[in-house]
C-alpha positions as a Markdown table, in Angstrom:
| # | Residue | x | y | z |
|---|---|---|---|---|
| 1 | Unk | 0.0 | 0.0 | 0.0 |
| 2 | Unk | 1.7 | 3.1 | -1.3 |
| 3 | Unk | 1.2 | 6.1 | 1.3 |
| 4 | Unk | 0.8 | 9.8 | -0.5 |
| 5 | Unk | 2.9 | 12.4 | 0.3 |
| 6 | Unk | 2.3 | 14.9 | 2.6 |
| 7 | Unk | 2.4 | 18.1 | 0.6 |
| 8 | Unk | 3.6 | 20.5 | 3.6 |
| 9 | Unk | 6.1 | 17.9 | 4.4 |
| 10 | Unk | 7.5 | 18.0 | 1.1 |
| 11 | Unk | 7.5 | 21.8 | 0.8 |
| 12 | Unk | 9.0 | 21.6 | 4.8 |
| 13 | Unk | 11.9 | 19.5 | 3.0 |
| 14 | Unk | 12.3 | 21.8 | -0.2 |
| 15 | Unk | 12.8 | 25.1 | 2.0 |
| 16 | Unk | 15.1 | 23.3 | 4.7 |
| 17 | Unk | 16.9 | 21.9 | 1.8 |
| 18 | Unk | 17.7 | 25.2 | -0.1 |
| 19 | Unk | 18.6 | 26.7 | 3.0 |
| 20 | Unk | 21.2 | 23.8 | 3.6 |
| 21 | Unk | 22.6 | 24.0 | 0.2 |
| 22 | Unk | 22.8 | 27.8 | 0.7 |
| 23 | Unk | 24.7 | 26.9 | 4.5 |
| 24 | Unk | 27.1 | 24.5 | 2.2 |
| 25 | Unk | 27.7 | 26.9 | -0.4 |
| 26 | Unk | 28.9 | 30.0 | 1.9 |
| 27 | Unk | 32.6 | 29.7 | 1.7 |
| 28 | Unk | 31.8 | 29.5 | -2.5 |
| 29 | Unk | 29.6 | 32.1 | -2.9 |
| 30 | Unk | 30.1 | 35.6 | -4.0 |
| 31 | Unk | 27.7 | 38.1 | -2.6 |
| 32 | Unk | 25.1 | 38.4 | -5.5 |
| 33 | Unk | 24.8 | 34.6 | -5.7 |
| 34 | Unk | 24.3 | 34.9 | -1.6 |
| 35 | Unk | 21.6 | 37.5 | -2.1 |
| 36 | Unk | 20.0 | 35.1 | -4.4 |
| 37 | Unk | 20.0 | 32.2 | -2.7 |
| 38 | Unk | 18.5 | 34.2 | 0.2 |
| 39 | Unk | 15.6 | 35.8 | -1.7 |
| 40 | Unk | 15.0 | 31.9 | -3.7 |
| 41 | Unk | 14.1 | 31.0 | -0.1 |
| 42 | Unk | 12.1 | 34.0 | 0.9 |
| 43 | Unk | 9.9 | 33.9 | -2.2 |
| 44 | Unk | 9.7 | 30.1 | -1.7 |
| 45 | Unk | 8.5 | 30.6 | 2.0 |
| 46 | Unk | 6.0 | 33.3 | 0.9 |
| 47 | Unk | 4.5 | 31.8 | -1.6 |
| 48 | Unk | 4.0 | 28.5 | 0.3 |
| 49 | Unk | 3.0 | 30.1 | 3.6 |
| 50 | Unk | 6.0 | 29.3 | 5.7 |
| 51 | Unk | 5.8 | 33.5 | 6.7 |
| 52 | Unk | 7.8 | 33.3 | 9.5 |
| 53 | Unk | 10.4 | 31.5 | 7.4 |
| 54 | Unk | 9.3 | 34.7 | 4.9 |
| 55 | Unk | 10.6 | 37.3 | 7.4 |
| 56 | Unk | 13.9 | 36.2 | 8.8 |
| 57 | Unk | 14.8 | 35.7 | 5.4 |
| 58 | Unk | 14.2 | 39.5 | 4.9 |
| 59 | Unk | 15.9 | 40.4 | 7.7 |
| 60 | Unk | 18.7 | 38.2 | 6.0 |
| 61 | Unk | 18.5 | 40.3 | 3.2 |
| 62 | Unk | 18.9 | 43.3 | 5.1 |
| 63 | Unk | 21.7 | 42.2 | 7.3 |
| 64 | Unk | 24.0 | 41.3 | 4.0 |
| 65 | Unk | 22.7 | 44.5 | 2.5 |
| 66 | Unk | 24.0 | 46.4 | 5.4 |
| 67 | Unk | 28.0 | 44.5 | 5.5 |
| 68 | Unk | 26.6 | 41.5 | 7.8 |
| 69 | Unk | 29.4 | 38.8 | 8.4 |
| 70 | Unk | 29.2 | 35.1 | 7.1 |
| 71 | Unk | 28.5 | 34.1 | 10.6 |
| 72 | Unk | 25.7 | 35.8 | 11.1 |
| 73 | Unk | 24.4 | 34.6 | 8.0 |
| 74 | Unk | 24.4 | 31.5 | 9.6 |
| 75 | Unk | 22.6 | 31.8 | 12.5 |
| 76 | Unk | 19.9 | 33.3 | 10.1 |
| 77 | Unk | 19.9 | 30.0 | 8.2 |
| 78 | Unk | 19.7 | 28.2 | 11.1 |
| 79 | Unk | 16.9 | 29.8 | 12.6 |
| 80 | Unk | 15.3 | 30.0 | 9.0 |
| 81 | Unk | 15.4 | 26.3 | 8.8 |
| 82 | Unk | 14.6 | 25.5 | 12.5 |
| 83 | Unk | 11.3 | 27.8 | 11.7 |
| 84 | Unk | 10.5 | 26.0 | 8.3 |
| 85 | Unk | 10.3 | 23.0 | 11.1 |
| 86 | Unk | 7.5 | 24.6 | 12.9 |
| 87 | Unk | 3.8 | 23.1 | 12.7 |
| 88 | Unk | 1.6 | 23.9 | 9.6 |
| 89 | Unk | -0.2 | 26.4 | 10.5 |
| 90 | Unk | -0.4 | 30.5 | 10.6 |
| 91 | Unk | 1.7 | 31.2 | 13.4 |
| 92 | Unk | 1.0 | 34.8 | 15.7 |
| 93 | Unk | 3.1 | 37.3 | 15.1 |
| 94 | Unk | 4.7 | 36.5 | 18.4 |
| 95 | Unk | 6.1 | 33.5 | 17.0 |
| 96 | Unk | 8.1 | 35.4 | 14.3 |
| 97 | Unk | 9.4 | 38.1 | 17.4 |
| 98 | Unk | 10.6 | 34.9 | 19.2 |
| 99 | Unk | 12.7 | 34.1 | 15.9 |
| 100 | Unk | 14.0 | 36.9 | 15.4 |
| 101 | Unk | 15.2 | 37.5 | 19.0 |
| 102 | Unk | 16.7 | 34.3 | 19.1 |
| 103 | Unk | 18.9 | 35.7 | 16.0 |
| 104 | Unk | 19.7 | 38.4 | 18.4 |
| 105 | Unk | 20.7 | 36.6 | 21.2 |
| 106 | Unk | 22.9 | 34.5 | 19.1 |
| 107 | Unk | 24.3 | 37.4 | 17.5 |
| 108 | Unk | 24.9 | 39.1 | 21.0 |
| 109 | Unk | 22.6 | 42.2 | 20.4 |
């Protein structure tokens, strides 16, 4: 008996895998192909309803605009990707604060 897929699942996997790739690709990368990578993911994320996901990658964008450092695009991925594992669902907006301080605290602002 063959099991379907679970769409959200899939699209959980697609996101968390482009951010990986992305994480992988870092030390390769040039800034325009980082800034692409990033907004891939955003649009992917916004399009698919993964909004909190939407935002840090945003933020992202804005932090790499501004100078930010390869580790501190890291700890973006890695809350991006710990946020595409949240439950399906629209999440408050208190949910996206909680992500977005947890990039501070890592960062130590």
């Amino acid at each position: 008996m063959q099991s379907q897929a679970n769409p959200f699942e899939d699209m959980q996997n697609r996101i968390t895998g482009q951010i990986g790739a992305l994480a992988e690709a870092l030390p390769h990368c040039g800034l325009a192909q980082i800034v692409q990578g990033i907004d891939d993911i955003r649009i992917l994320a916004r399009d698919n309803g993964f909004s909190a996901v939407e935002s840090l990658a945003s933020r992202l964008e804005s932090a790499v605009a501004a100078g930010g450092y390869r580790a501190a695009i890291l700890t973006y991925l890695d809350a991006m990707s710990d946020a595409a594992g949240a439950p399906h669902g629209p999440l408050p907006a208190a949910a996206h604060e909680a992500w977005l301080a947890s990039v501070a605290m890592r960062l130590g602002h």
